[in-house]
N, C-alpha and C positions, 0 to 999 in steps of 0.2 A: 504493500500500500504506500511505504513512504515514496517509491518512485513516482508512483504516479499524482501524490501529493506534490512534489518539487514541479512535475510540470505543470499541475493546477495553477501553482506561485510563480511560475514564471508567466504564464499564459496573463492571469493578473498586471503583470510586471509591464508586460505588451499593450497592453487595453490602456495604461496610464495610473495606473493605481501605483502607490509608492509603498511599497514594503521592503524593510529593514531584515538584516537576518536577524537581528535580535526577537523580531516577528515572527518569522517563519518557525525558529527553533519554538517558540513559544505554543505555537499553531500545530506543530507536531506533537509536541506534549501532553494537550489536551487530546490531541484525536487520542493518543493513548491511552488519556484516560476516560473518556465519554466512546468509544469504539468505534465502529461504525456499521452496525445495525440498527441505530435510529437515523434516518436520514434528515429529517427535519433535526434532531441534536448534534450533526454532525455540520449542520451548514451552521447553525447560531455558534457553533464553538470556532469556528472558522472565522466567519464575520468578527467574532470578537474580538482575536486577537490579531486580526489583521487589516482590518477597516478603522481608518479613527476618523472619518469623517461619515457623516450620516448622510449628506450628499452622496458617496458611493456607496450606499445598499443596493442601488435600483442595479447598478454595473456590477456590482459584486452578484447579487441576486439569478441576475439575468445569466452570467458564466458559471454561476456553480450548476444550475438547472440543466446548461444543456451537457456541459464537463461531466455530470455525474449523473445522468438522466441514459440509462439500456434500456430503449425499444425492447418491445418484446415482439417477433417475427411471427405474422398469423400463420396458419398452418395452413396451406396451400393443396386444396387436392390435387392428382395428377390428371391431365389430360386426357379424356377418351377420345383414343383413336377409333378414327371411324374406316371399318374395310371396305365399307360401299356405302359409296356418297351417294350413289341413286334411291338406297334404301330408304334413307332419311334418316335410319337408329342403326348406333356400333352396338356392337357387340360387344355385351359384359364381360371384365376379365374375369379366370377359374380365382375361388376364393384360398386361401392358402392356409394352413394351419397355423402359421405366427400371425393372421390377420392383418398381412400385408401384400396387396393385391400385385400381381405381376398378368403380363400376357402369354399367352401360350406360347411354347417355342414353337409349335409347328406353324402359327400364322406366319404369313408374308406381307410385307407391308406394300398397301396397295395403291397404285398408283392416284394421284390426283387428277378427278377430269377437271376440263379446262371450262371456266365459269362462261354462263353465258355472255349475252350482251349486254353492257347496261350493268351488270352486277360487279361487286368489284373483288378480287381478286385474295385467294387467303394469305398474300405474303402483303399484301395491304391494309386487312384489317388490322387492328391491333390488339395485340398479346396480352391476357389476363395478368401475366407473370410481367409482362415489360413495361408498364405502368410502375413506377417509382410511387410510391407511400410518403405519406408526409415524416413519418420517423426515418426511410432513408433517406430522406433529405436531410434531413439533420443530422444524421450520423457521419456522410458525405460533407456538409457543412463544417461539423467540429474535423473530420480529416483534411481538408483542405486548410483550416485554421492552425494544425500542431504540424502539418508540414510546411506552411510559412513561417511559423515560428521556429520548428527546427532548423529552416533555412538561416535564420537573422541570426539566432544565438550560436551556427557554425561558425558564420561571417563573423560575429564579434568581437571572439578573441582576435581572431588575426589584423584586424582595421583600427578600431575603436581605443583600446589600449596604448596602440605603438604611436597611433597620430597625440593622444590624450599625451601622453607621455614625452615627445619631441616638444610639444607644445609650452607643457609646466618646464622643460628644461628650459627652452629657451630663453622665456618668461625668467627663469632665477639668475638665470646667466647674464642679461643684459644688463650694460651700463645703463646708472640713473640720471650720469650725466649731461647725456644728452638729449637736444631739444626732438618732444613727440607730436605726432597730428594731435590734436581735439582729441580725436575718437579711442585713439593708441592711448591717450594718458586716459582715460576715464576706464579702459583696460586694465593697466600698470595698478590705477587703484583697487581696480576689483580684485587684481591677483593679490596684492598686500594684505585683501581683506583675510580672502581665500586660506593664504599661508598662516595668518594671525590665527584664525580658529582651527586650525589643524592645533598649533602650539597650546591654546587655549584649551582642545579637547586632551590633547596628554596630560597637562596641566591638573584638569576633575580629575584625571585617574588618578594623579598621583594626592591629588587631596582627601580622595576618596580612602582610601589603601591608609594614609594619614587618619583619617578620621577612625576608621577602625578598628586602628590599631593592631600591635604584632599580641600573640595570647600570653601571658601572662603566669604559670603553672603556682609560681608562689602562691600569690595574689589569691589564684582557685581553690589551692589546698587549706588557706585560712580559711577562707569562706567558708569551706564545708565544713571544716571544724569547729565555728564558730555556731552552725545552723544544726549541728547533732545530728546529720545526715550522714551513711554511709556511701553514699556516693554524690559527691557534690556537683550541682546541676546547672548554678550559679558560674560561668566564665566570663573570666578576668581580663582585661584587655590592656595593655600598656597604652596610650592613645601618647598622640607626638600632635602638640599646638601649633599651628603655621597661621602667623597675623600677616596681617598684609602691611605694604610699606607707605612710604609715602614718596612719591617721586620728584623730584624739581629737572628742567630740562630748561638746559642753557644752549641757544640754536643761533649759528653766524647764520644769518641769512643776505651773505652779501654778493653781490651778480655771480663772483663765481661758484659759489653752492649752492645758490636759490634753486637749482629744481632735485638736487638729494635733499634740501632741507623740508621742501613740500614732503616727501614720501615716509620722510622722519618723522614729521608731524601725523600726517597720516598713521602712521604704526602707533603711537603716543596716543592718535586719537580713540583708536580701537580698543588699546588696552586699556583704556582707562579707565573703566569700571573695576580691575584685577587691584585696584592701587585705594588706599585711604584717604588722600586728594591728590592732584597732580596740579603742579602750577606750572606754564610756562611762560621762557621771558626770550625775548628774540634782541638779537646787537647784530651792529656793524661795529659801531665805536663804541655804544651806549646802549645800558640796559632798557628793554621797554617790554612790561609785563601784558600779557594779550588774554592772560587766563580767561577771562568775561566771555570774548569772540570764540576763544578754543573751544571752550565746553559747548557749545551749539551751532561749532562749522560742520561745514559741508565740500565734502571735496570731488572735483576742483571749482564746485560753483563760486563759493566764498574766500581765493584765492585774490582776486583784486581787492577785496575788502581788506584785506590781511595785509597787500602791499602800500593800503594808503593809512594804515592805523597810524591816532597820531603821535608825535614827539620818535615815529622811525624812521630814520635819514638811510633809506636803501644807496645813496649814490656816495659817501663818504670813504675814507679809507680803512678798512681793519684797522681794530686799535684791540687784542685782545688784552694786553695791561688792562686799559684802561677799564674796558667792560666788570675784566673781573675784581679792581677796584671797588668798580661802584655797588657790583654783587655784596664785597667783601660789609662793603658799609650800610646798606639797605636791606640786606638780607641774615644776615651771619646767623643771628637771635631766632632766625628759627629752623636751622638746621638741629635733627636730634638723632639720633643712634638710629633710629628708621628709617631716613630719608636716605634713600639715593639721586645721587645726581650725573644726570645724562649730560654731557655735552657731544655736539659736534661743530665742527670745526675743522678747518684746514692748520690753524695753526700758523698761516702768514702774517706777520705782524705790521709790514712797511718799515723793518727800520725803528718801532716804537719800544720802550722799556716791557718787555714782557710781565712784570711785575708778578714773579711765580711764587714767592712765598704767601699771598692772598689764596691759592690754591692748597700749600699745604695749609695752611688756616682750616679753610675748609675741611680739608679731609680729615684731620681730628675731630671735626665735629659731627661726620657724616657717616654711615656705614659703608657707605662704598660709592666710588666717584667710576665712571665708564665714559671712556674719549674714544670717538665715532670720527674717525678720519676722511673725508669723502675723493683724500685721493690714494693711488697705489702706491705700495710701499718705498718702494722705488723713487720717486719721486719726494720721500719727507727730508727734512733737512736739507731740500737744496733752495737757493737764492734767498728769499726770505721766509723760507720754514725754519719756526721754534720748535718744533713737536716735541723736542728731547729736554726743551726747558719745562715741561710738565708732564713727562713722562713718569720721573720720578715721585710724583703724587697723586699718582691715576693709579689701580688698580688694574685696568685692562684699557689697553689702549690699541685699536682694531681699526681695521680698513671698516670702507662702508662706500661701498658702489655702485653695489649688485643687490637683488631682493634676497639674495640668500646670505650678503653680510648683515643684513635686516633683521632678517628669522634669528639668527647667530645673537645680535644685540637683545633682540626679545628674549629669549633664552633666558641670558644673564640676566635683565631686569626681574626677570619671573623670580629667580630666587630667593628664597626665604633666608 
């Protein structure tokens, strides 16, 4: 039965119904347990665990009916041959002792005269037996339906995966650097989203696993001893607390990282329910806190809005001294042993006082500091790259070009 169960669910699968195998498996379980000798309890245990919208009973309904609906084949007598058409009546076959009629061997079968005029012909009438029934239509119907469907799920694998697959590669491998159509960048965000909830779904597992903790044997043996039980029934669970942080992200957004610094934004923006507040402040030369516009953008709609916020000079020189000065003076008071702090940046200064002791400042006061570089390695420390004058009060200091140096910096913010 479970085979023909899995093509039920796929046949479902085809029609546009969305079922999870955490469905399916669940849909099997029940048949297991409800059987299937009631047919009406076999479809309501089905629906159940596999339909969540009540909009799909009538599609659901309709394919289990005909899925699991055996015609029963009437029982056909066989044709009496007639040995003389002039007679007008054959000849009854000799009866048999099993009560199943045969003809004599010694008849011969005799020829057909040829109809008169006007009448029409017996290879023209039509056939008691050659009349199709409205149940082989349907049976014909559902065959014609599991050999399209066998056909598509052959194709499958071989098509749909490898294009699926070339695709998301591409997608992680491409520079953020450079400038996209319209249409490509509202792409680029949806794959950020994409890749975010992948990390966000390992993420439940691993809270989950977290919440229930590893068992505990001590813990059990007290208990039972404690309850005058000889076998204690009561388990104990070690449980491991995971609070969430609080983030700050410091973002050069100046001409040359303004389209990594959108996609940074973007990932900040997703996670940001993962986090206990997230505040962000954008510099060229000078801090300007956006948190207000952050919490209720939209990307890339409210991208203009974001470049005309006021008191931000997009056309000035990098001054990172200077930014993280004024961080150092407006902000410091409320960094605490939970927050982390995001920067990205290039780390070109013009020639200005880097002013990197403000950074170690910081990091005593912060749990961990992560610097998002948006150029390639290769490239740090030449002409005017500091990188290595705040390398040593960074924690992890990482390229960031690609959606999968993205995934990479999410990771580590996730961290408990």
């Amino acid at each position: 039965m479970t085979p023909k169960l899995l093509t039920f669910f796929r046949l479902l699968r085809q029609q546009g119904l969305r079922l999870s195998i955490a469905e399916s498996l669940d849909a099997l379980h029940s048949v297991g347990q409800v059987g299937v000798h009631d047919r009406e309890l076999l479809r309501l245990a089905l629906r159940t665990a596999l339909i969540k919208s009540q909009a799909d009973f009538a599609t659901f309904d309709a394919l289990f009916d005909r899925f699991f609906s055996i015609p029963r084949r009437r029982r056909r007598r066989r044709a009496r041959q007639r040995p003389d058409a002039s007679a007008g009546t054959g000849q009854r076959p000799t009866p048999q002792t099993h009560g199943n009629p045969s003809l004599p061997t010694h008849q011969k079968p005799q020829s057909v005269p040829t109809p008169a005029a006007g009448q029409p012909s017996p290879q023209d009438q039509p056939h008691p037996e050659a009349q199709p029934s409205d149940q082989t239509q349907v049976l014909q119907t559902l065959a014609d339906l599991e050999a399209a469907w066998q056909q598509q799920v052959s194709a499958q694998p071989q098509q749909a995966p490898a294009e699926l697959s070339n695709n998301s590669t591409h997608a992680v491998h491409t520079r953020l650097d450079r400038d996209f159509p319209p249409d490509q960048l509202a792409d680029m965000y949806k794959e950020v989203e994409r890749l975010t909830a992948r990390l966000l779904t390992r993420r439940a597992r691993r809270y989950r696993r977290a919440h229930q903790g590893r068992f505990d044997l001590r813990r059990t043996v007290v208990h039972g001893l404690r309850s005058g039980l000889e076998v204690p029934f009561d388990l104990a669970y070690r449980r491991r607390h995971i609070s969430k942080l609080r983030l700050i992200v410091l973002c050069d957004v100046s001409g040359s990282v303004w389209q990594v610094s959108t996609f940074l934004l973007k990932l900040v923006h997703t996670l940001q329910a993962e986090f206990t507040s997230v505040r962000s402040l954008l510099f060229v030369s000078s801090m300007v806190e956006v948190t207000p516009l952050f919490r209720r953008m939209r990307f890339p709609q409210d991208l203009p809005t974001l470049r005309q916020y006021p008191n931000l000079n997009l056309f000035g020189y990098s001054d990172f001294g200077r930014a993280f000065y004024q961080f150092y003076q407006d902000y410091l008071g409320d960094l605490h042993r939970d927050t982390v702090i995001l920067i990205l940046g290039d780390a070109r200064n013009n020639a200005f006082d880097p002013q990197a002791w403000t950074l170690e400042d910081m990091r005593q006061r912060c749990r961990r500091i992560i610097w998002l570089n948006p150029e390639p390695r290769q490239e740090w420390n030449k002409d005017d790259s500091i990188i290595d004058a705040y390398a040593p009060f960074c924690d992890y200091v990482l390229e960031c070009w690609t959606l999968e140096h993205l995934v990479q910096a999410a990771d580590l913010l996730l961290q408990p």
